[in-house]
Structures are given as structure tokens and as C-alpha cells.
C-alpha positions as CSV (number, residue, x, y, z in Angstrom):
1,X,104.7,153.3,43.9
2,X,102.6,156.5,43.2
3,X,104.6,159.8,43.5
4,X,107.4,158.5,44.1
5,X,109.0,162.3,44.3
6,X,106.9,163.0,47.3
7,X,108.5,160.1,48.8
8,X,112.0,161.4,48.7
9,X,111.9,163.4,51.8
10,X,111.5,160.1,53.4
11,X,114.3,158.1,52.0
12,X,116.8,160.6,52.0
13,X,116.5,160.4,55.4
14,X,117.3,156.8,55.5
15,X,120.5,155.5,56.4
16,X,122.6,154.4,53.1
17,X,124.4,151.1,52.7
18,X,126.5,149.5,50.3
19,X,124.9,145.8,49.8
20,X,127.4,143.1,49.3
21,X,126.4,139.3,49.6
22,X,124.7,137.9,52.8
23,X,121.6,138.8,54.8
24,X,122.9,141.0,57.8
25,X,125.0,143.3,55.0
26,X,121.8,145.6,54.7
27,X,120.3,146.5,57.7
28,X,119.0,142.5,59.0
29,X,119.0,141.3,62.7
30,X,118.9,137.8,62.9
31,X,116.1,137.0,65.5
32,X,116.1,133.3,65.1
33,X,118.0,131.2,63.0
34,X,117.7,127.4,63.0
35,X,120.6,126.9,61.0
36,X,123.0,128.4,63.8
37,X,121.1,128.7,66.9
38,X,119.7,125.0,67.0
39,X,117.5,124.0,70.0
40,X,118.9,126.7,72.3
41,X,116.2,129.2,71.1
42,X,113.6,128.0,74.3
43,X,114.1,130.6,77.3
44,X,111.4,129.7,78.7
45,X,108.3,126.8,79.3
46,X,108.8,123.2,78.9
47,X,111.9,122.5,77.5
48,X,110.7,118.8,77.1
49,X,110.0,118.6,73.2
50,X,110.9,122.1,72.8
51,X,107.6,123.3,73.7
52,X,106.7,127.0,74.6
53,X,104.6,127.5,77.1
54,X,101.6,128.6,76.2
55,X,100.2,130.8,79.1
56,X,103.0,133.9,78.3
57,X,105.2,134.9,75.4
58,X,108.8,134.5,75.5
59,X,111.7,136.3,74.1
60,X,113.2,134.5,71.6
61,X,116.7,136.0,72.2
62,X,117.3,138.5,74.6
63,X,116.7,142.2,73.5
64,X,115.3,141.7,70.3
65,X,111.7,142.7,71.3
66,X,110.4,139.5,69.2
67,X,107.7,137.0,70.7
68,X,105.6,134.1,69.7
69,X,103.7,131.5,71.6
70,X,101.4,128.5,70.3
71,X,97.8,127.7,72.3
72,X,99.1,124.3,73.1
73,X,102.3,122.9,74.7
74,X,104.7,119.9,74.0
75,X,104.4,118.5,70.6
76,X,101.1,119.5,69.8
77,X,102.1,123.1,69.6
78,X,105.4,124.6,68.6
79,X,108.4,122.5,68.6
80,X,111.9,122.4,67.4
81,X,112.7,120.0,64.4
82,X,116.5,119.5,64.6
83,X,117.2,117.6,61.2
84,X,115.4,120.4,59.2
85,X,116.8,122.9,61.6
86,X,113.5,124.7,62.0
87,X,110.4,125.8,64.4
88,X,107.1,123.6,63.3
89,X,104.4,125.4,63.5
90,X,101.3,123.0,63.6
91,X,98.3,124.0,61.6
92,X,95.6,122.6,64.1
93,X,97.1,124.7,67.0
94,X,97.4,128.5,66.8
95,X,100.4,130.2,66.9
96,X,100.9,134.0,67.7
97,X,103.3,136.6,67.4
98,X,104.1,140.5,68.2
99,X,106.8,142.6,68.3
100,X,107.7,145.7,71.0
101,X,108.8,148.0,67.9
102,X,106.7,148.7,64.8
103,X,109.2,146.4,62.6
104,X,109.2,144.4,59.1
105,X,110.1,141.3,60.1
106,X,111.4,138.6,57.4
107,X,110.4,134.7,57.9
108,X,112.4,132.2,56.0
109,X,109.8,128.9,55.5
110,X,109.0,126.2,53.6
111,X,105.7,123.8,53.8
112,X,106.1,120.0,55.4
113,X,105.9,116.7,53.4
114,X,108.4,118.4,50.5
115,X,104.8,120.2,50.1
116,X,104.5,124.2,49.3
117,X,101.8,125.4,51.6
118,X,99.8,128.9,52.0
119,X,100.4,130.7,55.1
120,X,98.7,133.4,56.4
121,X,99.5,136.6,58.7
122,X,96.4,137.8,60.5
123,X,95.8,140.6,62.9
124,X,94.7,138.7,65.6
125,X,92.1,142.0,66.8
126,X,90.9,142.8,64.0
127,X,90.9,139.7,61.7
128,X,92.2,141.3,59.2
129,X,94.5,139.3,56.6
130,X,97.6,141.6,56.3
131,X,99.7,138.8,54.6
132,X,98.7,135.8,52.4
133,X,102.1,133.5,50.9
134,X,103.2,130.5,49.2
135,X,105.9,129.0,51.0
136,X,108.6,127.2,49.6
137,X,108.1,122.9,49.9
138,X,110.3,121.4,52.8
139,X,113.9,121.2,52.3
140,X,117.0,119.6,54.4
141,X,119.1,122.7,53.5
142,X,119.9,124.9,56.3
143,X,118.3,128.2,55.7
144,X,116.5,127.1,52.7
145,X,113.0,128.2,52.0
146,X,110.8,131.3,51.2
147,X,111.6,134.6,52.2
148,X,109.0,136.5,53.1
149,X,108.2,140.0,54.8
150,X,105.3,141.6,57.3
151,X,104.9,144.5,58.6
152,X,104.1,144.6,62.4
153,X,102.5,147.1,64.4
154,X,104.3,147.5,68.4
155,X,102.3,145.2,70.6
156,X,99.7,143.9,68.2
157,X,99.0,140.5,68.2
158,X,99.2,138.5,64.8
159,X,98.4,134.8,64.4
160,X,100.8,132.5,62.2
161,X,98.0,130.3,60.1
162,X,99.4,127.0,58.5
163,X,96.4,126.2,56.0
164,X,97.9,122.7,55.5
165,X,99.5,120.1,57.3
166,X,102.5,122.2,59.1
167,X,105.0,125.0,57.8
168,X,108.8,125.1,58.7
169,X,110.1,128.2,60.0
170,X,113.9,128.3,59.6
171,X,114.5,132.0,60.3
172,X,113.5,135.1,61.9
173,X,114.9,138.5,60.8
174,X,113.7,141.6,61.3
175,X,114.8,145.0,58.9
176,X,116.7,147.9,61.3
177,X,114.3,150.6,61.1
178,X,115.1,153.4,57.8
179,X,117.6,150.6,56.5
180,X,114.5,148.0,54.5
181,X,116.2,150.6,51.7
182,X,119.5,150.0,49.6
183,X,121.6,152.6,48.1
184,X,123.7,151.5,44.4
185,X,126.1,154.4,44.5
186,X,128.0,155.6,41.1
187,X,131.4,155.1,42.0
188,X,130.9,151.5,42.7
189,X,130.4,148.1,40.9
190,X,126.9,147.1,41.1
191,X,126.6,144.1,39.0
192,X,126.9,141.8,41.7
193,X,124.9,143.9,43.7
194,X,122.0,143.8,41.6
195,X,122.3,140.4,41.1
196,X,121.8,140.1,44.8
197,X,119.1,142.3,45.0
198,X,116.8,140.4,42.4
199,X,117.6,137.1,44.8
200,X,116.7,139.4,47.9
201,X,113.8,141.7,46.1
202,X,111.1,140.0,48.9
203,X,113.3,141.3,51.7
204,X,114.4,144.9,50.4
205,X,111.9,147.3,50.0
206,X,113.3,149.8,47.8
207,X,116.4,150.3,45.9
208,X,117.9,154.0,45.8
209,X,120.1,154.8,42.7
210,X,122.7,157.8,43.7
211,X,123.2,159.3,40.0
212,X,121.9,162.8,39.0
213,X,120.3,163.4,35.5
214,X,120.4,167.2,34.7
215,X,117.6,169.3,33.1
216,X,116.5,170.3,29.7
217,X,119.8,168.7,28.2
218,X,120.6,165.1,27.2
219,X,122.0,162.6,29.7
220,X,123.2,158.9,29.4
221,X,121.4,156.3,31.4
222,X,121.1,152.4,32.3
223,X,118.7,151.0,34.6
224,X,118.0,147.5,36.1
225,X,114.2,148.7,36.0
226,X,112.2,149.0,32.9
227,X,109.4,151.8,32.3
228,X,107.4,152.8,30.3
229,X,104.7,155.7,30.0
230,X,101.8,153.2,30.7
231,X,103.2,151.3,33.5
232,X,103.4,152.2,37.2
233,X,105.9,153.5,38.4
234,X,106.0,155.8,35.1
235,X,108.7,157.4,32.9
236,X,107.5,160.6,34.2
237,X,107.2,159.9,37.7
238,X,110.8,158.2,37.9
239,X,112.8,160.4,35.4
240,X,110.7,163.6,34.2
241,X,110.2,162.7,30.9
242,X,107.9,160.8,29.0
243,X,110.3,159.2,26.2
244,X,113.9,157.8,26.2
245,X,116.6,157.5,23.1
246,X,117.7,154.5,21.9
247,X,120.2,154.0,18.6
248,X,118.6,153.6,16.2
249,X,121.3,153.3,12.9
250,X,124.9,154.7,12.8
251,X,125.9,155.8,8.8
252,X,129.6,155.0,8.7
253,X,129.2,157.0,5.1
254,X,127.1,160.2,6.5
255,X,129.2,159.7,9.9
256,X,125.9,160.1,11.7
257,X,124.3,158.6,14.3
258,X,120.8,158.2,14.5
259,X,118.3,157.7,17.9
260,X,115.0,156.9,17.8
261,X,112.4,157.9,20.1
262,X,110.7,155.2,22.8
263,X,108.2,155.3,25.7
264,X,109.4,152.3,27.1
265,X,112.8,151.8,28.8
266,X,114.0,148.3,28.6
267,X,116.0,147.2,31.6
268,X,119.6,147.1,31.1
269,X,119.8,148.7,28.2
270,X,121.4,152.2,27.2
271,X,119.8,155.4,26.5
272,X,119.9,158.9,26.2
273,X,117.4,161.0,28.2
274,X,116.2,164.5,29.0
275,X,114.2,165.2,31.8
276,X,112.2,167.9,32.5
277,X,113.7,169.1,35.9
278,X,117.2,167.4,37.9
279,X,116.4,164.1,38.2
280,X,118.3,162.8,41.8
281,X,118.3,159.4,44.2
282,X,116.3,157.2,41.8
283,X,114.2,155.1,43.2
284,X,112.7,152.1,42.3
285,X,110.8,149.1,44.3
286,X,113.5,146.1,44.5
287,X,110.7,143.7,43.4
288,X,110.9,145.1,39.6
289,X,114.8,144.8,39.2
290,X,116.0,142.9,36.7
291,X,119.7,141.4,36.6
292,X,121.5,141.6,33.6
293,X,122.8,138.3,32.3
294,X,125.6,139.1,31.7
295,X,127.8,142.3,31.3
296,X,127.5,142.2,27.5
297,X,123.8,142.5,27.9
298,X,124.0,146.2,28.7
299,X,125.1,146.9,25.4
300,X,123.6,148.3,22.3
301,X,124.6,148.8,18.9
302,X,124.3,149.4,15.0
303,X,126.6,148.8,12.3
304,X,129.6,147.9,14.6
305,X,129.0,151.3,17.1
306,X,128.3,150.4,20.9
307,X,126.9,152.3,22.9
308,X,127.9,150.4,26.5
309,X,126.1,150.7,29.6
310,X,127.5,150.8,32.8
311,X,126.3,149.9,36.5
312,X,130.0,150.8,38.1
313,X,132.9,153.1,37.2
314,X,135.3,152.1,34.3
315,X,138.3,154.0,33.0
316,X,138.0,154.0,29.1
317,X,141.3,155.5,28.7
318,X,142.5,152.2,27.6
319,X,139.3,151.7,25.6
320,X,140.2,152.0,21.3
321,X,138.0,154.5,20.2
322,X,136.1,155.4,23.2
323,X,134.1,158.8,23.7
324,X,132.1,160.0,26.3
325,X,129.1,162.5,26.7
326,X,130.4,165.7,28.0
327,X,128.9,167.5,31.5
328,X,127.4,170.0,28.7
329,X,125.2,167.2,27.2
330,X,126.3,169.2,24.0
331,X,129.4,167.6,22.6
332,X,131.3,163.9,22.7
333,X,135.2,163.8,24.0
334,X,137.7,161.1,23.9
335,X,139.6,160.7,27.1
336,X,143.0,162.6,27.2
337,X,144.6,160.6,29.8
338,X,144.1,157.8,32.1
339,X,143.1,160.7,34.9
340,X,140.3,161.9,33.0
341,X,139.0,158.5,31.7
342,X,136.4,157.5,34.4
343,X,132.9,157.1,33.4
344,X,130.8,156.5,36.4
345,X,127.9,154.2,37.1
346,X,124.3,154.0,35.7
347,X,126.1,156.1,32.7
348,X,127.2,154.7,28.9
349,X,129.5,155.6,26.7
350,X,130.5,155.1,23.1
351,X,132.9,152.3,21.7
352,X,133.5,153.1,17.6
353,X,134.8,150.2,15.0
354,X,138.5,150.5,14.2
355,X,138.5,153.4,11.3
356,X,135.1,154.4,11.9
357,X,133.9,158.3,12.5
358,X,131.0,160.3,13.9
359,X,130.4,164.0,13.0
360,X,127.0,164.3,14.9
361,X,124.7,162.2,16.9
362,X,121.1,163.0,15.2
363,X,117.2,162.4,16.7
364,X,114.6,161.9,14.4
365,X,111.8,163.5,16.4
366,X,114.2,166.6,17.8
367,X,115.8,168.5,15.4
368,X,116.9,171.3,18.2
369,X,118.8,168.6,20.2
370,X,121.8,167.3,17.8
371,X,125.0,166.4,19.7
372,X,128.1,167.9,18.0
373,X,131.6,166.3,18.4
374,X,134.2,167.6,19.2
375,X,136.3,169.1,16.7
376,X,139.7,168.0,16.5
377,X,138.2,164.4,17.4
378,X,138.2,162.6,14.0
379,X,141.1,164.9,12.4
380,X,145.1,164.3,12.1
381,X,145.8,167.0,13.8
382,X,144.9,167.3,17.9
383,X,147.5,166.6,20.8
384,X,149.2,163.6,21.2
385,X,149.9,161.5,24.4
386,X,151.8,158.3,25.5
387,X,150.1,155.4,26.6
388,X,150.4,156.6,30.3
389,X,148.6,159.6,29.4
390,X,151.7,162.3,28.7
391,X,151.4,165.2,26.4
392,X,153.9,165.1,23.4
393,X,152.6,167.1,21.2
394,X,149.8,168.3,18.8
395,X,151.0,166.3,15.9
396,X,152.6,162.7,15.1
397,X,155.4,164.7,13.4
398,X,159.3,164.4,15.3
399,X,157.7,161.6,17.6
400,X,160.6,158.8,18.4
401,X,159.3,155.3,18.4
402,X,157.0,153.8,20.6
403,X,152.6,154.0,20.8
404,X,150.8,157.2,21.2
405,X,147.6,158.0,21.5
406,X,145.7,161.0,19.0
407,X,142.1,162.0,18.9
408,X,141.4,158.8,20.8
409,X,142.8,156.2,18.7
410,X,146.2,154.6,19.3
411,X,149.0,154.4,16.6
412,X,152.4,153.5,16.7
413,X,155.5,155.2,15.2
414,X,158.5,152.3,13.9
């Protein structure tokens, strides 16, 4: 996906959904669906055997703007299969297809005889081969089988090739025009989501990640997508830079932490970057996510320090020794209270052992771009707050009993 920036004219002007589990949830109409719609698919032709007739297309279901016909009738055409819930398309007879619309259109199939077969998607006109697939071997699971997507041209004639024996087509969708494109927003929890995606990456085009990194200063970052300088899509072209952070080895006797440079981004892993210009609406192609394992995976660390990535919001208020990278990209804060504990998606933060300190976060390659901490953050002295976030004070002196939280770090007072 060259220039990918050039593109963002385009997709911001796509409509943005939130993606939760099942097919219609981002932007899918169901054309045809064998697991639900069962014989009653026919409006037209012989309805003996399920055949279409194969002097005109039909309209699958009304409205959709969807046809497909087969150069023989009965049997030795198209017909319905009711116990694998599918249209059979026979690889001795033609089968053709077009759509009123320009649409992407996604077929769910799987190859006869518990067989994977090759299909192919050719412009009828032209001859052209615009789509070549595996498909998945035959299954008595409603809806099981391969995904797979092709883009059609209004009115152009394709033609559906079975290279072997016959191919199962359980379903028919085709992607709502500007909506083949999810959006992960920041303020959500996108772990199940990009789980999903990954399952759905042959049906969504592009994924669209709503987090801003700012310019010339340092930023934290995760990503479900890994890059690197060599590889296309590019470090450059997605996030104006052509190296990320990574920890590299905390000191708990220097109090320093140390990043090392990298010009690959692993996916789900942590980092700090600093682009070249405001980095906004990520976006990456769906086929190159990959899911996390499991929430842990997002992590990194040295010498008991975390540094935790995050692919939703999550209050660290209630987090022992939590800091966060200020707005600045200068200095590291604890949160103060509950209110002002939020970290937001696509983001990381640090987690410190009980006892532990940093004074500064170092780079061995960048000697102008050391992170201070805040002052008061390791010290005795710095206000004081209740566990629901209260100000009582600047000091643990006159406190009656109960737990309190200074500088980050809870204590109690007996």
C-alpha cells in the first residue's frame, strides 16, 4: 500500500464503524445466505431441482442489484444442495455473474468431495483473470468455508470457474460502499476487535487507527501491524520516522532507563516514537494484523520495569507505581486521582517494581531527547490523596489512619 498518506483524503471520507463480532457489524449485506435463506433463493426459472434458467439473470433477492445465471438448466447447472446448505456450482457448465453497482462482493465456499479446489473470477469480455483462490474443502457446517472478496465493475459480466469437480457457495455478501474500512477508535477496547479482524482480514480492506502521534517530540505507541524500514508499507510511510524505541535495560542503581534504537516495529509490542510531522488515522491493510495472544503479550520489560501497551482505555489510578508520558513528551507523571488516570488506546505506560525509582529515561543514539521525571515523583515530600483520589495534604505528617496514596505509591498509616 504505497503512499499511503495520499490515500487519506479518501478514507477520511469513509463512514467509521466500531467492529464487534458478526459479519453485518461492518458495513456487509447479506445477498445470499444458505444457512438462513435455504431453497427460497430461486425467483425465477425452473424451480424443479432448483435450477435457474439459463436464458436471463435473476435477482437473487429483491433490491440487491446481485445476479448470476449458469449456461445449463436443472441439475446440470446451478442447483441448491440443502444438506450442505449451499449453491453448486458445476465445473463443466459456466456460471456468470454481475452486479448493477461497482461493489466488492464477498463469497463464502468450499470445494466438493471434502476436496479444496481453485476457483477462478474472470472478466467474461475481456478474459482477464481478476481473481484466482483456494477454497476451503467441503464442510456440513452452516456458513463454513473460505472467505473470499472481488471487486466488480456495474454491469460487467464475470464467469464463476470451478477448475475441479464442483465448488459450494454458502454465501453472498457484498461490502456497503466507503464502509470495506474499519475504524479502532482510542477510547475503546480493541482486543477483541482485532482478534476479529485477523479472522475477517480477507473481507476488510483496511483498518483505520484513530490515535494522533505529535511531531518532533516522543510519543508512546502499540500496533497490531509490524514495520520496518525495508518492508512495504514502511516506517516512514505509516509513522514519519524511520526508527522506533524499544527498552533496552532499566539501572535500578543509576535509576535510568535505557531505549535502544530499532528499524523494525514488532507487532504488539511497545515503543516510543518521534515522527517527523503529526502522524493521524493510521492506516494499515487488515491482511497484515496480527492478534495478540494474549493481553500480557503487549508488554515489555527489564529488570522488573514494564512498559505495558494498550489497545483500549485503562485507568492506572489503581495501578502501584504507574506513570504515564506527559502531552509534553518531556516529563513522566503519576496519576493524582482516579479522574486523571486514563491512558487511552494504542498508548503504553510504565508499571515500576515495588521500591524501585527512575530519575530519567535515556536513548543511546539521542543524547538531545532525555525524558526527565517529574520532580517530586520519587521524593517523601509531594501531595497526598485517599484512595478515591482526595487531596489531604503535601506530606504523610498529621494523617489519621487509613491508605493514602504519595508520589504514586500507596502506603498506609496504623
Amino acid at each position: 500500500m504505497k503512499h499511503i498518506y495520499k490515500q487519506m483524503t479518501k478514507a477520511m471520507a469513509l463512514v467509521a464503524l466500531f467492529l464487534t463480532v458478526g459479519v453485518n457489524a461492518w458495513g456487509a449485506t447479506t445477498v445470499w445466505d444458505g444457512s438462513t435463506l435455504s431453497s427460497s433463493i430461486w425467483t425465477g426459472g425452473s424451480t424443479s431441482n432448483w435450477a435457474i434458467d439459463p436464458t436471463q439473470y435473476f435477482e437473487i433477492v429483491s433490491g440487491t442489484g446481485f445476479w448470476i445465471k449458469s449456461d445449463a438448466s436443472g441439475t446440470q447447472g446451478l442447483n441448491f444442495n440443502s444438506a450442505y446448505h449451499a449453491i453448486v456450482v458445476k465445473y463443466h457448465h459456466r456460471t456468470y455473474m454481475k452486479c448493477s453497482e461497482d461493489r466488492t462482493v464477498c463469497f463464502t465456499m468450499e470445494g466438493a468431495n471434502n476436496t479444496a479446489h481453485i476457483i477462478e473470477f474472470v472478466n467474461d469480455l475481456t478474459g482477464e483473470v481478476i481473481e484466482r483462490k483456494v477454497s476451503h474443502a467441503r464442510s456440513t457446517t452452516q456458513g463454513a468455508g473460505s472467505a473470499f472478496t472481488v471487486d466488480f465493475k456495474a454491469n460487467v459480466q464475470y464467469e464463476l470457474k470451478a477448475l475441479a469437480s464442483e465448488i459450494n457457495i454458502k454465501k453472498i455478501e457484498y461490502l456497503v460502499p466507503g464502509q470495506d474500512i474499519i475504524t479502532l477508535e482510542e477510547t475503546t477496547d480493541n482486543n477483541t476487535n482485532i482478534n476479529t479482524l485477523k479472522n475477517l482480514a480477507s473481507t476488510v480492506r483496511e483498518v483505520k487507527i484513530n490515535r494522533t502521534l505529535k511531531a518532533g517530540q516522543w510519543n508512546t505507541f502499540c500496533s497490531p501491524v509490524a514495520l520496518s524500514a525495508s518492508t512495504e508499507p514502511s516506517l516512514e510511510e505509516i509513522l514519519l520516522c524511520n526508527k522506533v524505541y524499544m527498552i533496552g535495560s532499566y539501572d535500578a542503581t543509576e535509576n535510568t532507563l535505557t531505549f535502544t534504537s530499532s528499524t523494525t516495529l514488532p507487532a504488539n509490542t511497545p515503543v516510543l516514537v518521534k515522527p517527523d510531522a503529526n502522524v493521524s488515522n493510521i492506516v494499515f491493510e487488515a491482511k497484515n494484523i496480527n492478534k495478540p495472544a494474549s493481553a500480557s503479550t503487549l508488554e515489555a520489560s527489564s529488570n522488573g520495569l514494564k512498559f505495558v501497551g494498550l489497545y483500549g482505555s485503562k485507568n492506572i489510578f489503581e495501578v502501584d507505581n504507574s506513570y504515564f508520558l506527559g502531552s509534553d513528551g518531556t516529563t513522566l507523571f503519576y496519576p493524582e486521582s482516579s479522574e486523571k488516570g486514563t491512558i487511552k488506546g494504542f498508548r503504553a505506560y510504565f508499571e515500576l517494581p515495588d521500591g524501585a525509582s527512575v530519575k530519567a529515561l535515556s536513548f543511546e543514539d539521542d543524547a538531545t531527547g532525555i525524558i526527565s521525571v517529574e520532580k517530586d515523583i520519587f521524593s517523601e515530600n509531594g501531595n497526598v490523596y485517599s484512595v478515591d483520589g482526595r487531596l489531604v495534604g503535601n506530606s504523610k505528617e498529621n494523617l489519621t489512619r487509613g491508605m493514602y496514596i504519595q508520589n504514586g505509591r500507596k502506603f498506609i498509616v496504623k
